[in-house]
C-alpha positions as CSV (number, residue, x, y, z in Angstrom):
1,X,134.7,96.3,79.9
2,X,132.7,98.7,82.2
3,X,129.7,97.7,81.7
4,X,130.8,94.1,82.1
5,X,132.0,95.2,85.7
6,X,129.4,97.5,86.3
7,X,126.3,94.9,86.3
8,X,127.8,92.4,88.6
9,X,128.7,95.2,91.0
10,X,126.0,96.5,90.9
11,X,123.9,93.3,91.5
12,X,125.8,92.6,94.4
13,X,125.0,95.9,95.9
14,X,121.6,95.6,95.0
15,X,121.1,92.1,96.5
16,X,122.6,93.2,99.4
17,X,120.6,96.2,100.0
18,X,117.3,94.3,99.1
19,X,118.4,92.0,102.2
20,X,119.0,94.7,104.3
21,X,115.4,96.2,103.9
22,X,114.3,92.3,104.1
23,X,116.0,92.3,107.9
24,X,114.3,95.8,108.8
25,X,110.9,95.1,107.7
26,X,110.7,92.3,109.5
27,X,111.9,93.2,112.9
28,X,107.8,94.2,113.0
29,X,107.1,90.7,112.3
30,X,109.7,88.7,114.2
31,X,108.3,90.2,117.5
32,X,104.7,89.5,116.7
33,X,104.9,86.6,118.3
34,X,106.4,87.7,121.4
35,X,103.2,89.7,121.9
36,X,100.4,87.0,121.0
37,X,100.0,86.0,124.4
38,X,99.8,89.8,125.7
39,X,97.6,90.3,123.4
40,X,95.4,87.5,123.8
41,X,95.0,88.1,127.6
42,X,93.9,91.9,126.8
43,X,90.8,90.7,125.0
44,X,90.0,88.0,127.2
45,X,90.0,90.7,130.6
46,X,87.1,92.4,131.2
47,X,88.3,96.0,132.2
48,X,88.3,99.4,131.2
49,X,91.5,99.3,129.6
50,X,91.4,95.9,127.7
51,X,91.6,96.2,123.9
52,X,88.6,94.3,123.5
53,X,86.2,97.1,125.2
54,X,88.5,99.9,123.1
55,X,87.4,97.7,119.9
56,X,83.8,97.2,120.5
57,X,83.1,101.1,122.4
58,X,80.5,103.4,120.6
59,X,82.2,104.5,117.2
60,X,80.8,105.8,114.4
61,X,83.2,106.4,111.3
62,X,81.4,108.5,108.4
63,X,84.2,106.7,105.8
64,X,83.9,106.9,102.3
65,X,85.6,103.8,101.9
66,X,82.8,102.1,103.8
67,X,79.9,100.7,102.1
68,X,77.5,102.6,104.8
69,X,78.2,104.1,108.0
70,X,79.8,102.1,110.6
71,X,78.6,101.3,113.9
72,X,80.6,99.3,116.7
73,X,77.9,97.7,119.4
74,X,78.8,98.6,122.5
75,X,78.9,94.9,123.4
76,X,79.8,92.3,121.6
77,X,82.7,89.8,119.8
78,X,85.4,90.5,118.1
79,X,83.7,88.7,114.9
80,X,80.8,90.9,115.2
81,X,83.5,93.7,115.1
82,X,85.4,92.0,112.2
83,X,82.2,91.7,110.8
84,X,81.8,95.3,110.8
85,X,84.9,95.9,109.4
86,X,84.3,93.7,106.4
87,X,81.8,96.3,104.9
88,X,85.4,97.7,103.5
89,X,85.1,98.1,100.3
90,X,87.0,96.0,98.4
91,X,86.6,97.1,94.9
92,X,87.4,100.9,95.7
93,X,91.0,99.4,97.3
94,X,91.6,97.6,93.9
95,X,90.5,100.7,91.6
96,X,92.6,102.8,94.0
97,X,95.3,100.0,93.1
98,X,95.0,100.5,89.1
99,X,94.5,104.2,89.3
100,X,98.2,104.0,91.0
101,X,99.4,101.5,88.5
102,X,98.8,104.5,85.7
103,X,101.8,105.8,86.5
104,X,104.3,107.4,84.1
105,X,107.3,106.2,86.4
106,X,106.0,102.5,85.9
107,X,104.8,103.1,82.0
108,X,108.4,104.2,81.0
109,X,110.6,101.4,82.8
110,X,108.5,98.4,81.2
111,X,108.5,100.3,77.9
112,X,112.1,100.6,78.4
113,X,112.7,97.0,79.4
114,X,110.4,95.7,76.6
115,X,112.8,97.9,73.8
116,X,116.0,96.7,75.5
117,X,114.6,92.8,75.4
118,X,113.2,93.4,71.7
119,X,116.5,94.9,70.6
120,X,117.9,91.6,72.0
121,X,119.1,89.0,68.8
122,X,117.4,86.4,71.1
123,X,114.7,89.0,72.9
124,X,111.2,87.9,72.1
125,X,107.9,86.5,73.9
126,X,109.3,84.5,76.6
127,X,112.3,86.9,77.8
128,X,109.5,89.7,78.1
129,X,107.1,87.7,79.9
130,X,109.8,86.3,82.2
131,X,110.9,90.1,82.6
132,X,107.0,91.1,83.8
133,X,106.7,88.2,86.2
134,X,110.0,89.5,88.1
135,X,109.4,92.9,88.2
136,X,106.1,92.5,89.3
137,X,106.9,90.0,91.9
138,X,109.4,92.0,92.9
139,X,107.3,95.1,93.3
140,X,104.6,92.7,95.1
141,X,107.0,91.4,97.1
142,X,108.5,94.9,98.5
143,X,105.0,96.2,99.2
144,X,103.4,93.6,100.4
145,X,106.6,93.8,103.2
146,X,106.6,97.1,104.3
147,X,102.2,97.2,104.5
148,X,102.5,93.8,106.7
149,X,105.4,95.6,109.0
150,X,103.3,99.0,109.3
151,X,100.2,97.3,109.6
152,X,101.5,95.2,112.2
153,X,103.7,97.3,114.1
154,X,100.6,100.2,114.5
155,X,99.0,96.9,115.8
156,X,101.3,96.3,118.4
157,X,101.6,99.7,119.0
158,X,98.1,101.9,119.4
159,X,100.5,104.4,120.8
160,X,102.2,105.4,117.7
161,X,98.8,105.5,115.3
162,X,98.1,108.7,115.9
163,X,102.0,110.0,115.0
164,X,101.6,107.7,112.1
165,X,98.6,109.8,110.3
166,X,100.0,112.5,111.4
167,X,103.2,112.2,109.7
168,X,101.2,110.3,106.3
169,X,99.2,113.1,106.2
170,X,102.0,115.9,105.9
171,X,103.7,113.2,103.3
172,X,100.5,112.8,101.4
173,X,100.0,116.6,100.9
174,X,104.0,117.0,99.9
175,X,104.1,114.6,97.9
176,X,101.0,116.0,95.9
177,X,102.3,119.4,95.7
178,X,105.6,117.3,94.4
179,X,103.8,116.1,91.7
180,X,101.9,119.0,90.9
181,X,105.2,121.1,90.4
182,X,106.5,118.2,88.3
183,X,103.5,118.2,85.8
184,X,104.9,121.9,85.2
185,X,108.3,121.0,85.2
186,X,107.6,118.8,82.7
187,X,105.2,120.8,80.9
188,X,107.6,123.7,80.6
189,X,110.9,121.9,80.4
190,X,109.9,118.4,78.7
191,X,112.2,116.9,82.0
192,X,110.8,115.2,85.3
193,X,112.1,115.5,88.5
194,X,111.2,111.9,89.3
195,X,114.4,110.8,88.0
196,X,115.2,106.8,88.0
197,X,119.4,106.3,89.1
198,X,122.0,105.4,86.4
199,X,123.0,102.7,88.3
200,X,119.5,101.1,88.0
201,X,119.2,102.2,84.3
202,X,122.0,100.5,83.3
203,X,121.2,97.6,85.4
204,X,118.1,96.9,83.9
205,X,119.4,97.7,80.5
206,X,122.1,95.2,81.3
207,X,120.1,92.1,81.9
208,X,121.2,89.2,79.8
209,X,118.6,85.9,79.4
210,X,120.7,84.4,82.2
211,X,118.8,84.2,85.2
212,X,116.6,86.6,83.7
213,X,113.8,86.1,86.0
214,X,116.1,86.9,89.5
215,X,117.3,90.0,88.0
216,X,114.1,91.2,86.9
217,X,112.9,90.4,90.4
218,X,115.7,92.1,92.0
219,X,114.8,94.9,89.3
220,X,111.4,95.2,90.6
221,X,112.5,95.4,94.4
222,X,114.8,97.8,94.1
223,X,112.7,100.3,91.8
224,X,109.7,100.4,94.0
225,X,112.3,101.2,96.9
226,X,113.9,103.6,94.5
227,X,110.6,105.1,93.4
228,X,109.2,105.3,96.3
229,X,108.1,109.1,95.7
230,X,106.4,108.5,92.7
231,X,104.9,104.9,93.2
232,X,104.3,104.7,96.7
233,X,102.0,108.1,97.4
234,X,98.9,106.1,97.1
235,X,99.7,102.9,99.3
236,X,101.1,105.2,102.1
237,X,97.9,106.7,102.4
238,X,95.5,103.7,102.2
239,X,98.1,102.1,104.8
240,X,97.6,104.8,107.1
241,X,93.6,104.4,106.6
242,X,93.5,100.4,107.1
243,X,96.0,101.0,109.8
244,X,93.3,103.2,111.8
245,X,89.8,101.4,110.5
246,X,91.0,97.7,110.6
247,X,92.9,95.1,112.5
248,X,96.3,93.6,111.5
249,X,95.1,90.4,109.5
250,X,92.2,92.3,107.6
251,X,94.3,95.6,106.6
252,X,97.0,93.0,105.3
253,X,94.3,91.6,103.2
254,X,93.0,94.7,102.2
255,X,97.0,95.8,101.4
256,X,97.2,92.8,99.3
257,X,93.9,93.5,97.1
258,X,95.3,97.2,96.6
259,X,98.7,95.6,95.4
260,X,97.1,93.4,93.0
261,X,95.3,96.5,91.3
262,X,98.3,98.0,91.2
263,X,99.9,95.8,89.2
264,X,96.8,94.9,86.8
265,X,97.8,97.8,84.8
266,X,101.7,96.4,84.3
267,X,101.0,93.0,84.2
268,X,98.9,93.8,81.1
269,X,101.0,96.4,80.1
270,X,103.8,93.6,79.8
271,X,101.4,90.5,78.2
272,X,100.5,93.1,75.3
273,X,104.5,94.0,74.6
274,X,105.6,89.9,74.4
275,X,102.3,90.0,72.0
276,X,103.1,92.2,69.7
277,X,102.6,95.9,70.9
278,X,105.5,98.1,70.0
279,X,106.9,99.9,73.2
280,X,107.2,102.7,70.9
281,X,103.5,103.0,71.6
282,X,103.9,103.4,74.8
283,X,106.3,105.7,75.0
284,X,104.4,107.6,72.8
285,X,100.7,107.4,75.4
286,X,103.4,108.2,78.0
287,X,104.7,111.6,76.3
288,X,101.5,112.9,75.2
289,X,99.5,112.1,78.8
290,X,102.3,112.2,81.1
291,X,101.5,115.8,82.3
292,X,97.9,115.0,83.1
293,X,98.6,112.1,84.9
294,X,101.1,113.5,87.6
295,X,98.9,116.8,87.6
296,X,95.6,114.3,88.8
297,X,98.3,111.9,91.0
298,X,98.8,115.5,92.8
299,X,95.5,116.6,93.4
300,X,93.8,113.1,94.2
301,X,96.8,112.9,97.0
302,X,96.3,116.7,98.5
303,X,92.4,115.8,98.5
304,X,93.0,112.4,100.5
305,X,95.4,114.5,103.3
306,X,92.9,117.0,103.4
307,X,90.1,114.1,103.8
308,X,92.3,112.5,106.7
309,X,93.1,115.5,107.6
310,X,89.2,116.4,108.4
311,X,88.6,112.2,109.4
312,X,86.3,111.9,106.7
313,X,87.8,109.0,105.8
């Protein structure tokens, strides 16, 4: 009878506090428009403090996520800027995307969903597959919110950019030194610190083949919110990079392509367990390379503060 409670409690809470984040994210967004006029005068003036002489002054940015050096003309459009900007490279933001999706956090909750669906009398094919399109989506969805609202609100507000690496850079390096001490944590006490709530455990393990696809979705949302620690290291950092080498539109693009590598590795993850492959498997590959994983997670993240730390990228 507790568990029978516990799901529809907890999916109330969880709906609810999915619509809260919904309504805070997009306070960024709602006041875009507010500001499209401002903005459009600033690069139609031709003064000294106009964002359109700020985006086309003399800069050089030695990036290694450009394909060659980048030089602004000192006169010129904004496409010949956007222009410039396009030499991002794409393919880097995607393999920086699957490298993230190689997460242990993300390996163990679809191997755990997959055994709970299996175990299932009516588990199979289509309840895992509807199970990976909802957490993925959700996951896309959640992402894809908060990279619009930073992206846009640093936009909006040059001010704040500045305060923005600052504080992404000191997150970056803790949260590498976090996963350095949990690849040792682990190592010595088989246990890792990146624990996933009860209340979401049971949750997930609760989902029935009735709207299947919602829960799973809300599933999603709420574990990349949950997770943030462990999933979100990556993203934060390549937000705070678009958010100083591109403009609004193109760093959401760019945001997007990074997502979509991100979930590459889970979306095929999930096709290969409503095909056949036992999650036992994966819980196996987990076990045995969970260690080296968050031990290269931590050092790729102290490397990229220490990059945007020294503006190399």
């Amino acid at each position: 009878m507790k568990k029978q409670f516990l799901c529809p409690q907890f999916v109330t809470k969880g709906a609810f506090a999915l619509v809260c984040v919904f309504s805070l994210l997009s306070l960024a967004s709602a006041s875009v428009a507010s500001y499209e006029e401002v903005l459009t005068e600033c690069f139609h003036k031709e003064n000294k403090y106009s964002f359109k002489v700020l985006l086309t002054e003399n800069i050089e940015i030695p990036s290694l996520l450009f394909g060659q050096k980048i030089s602004f003309p000192s006169t010129g459009s904004r496409e010949e800027v956007s222009k410039h900007l396009g030499k991002l490279s794409p393919f880097l933001l995607i393999a920086a995307g699957i490298l993230a999706g190689f997460n242990p956090c993300l390996l163990a909750v679809i191997a755990f969903l997959a055994s709970v669906t299996l175990a299932q009398q009516q588990g199979g094919k289509k309840e895992m597959l509807k199970i990976t399109l909802g957490f993925s989506t959700g996951i896309l969805t959640i992402h894809m919110l908060i990279g619009i609202n930073i992206l846009l609100l640093v936009n909006i507000m040059p001010g704040i950019q500045k305060i923005f690496t600052s504080v992404t850079i000191m997150l970056t390096a803790l949260l590498g030194l976090w996963h350095i001490f949990d690849a040792y944590w682990l190592k010595k006490h088989a246990i890792s610190t990146f624990k996933t709530p009860a209340s979401l455990k049971n949750f997930m393990g609760g989902m029935s083949n009735k709207n299947l696809l919602l829960l799973s979705f809300l599933s999603g949302g709420m574990y990349s919110l949950v997770k943030a620690p462990c999933l979100g290291a990556i993203y934060l950092s390549v937000l705070s990079i678009l958010a100083t080498k591109t403009n609004a539109m193109e760093g959401i693009t760019y945001a997007g392509l990074y997502n979509l590598g991100l979930l590459l590795p889970i979306t095929s993850l999930g096709l290969l367990l409503s095909f056949g492959l036992s999650p036992n498997k994966v819980t196996e590959f987990r076990e045995k390379r969970r260690v080296g994983i968050r031990l290269t997670t931590g050092v790729i993240l102290i490397i990229l503060a220490m990059m945007m730390q020294l503006k190399i990228i």
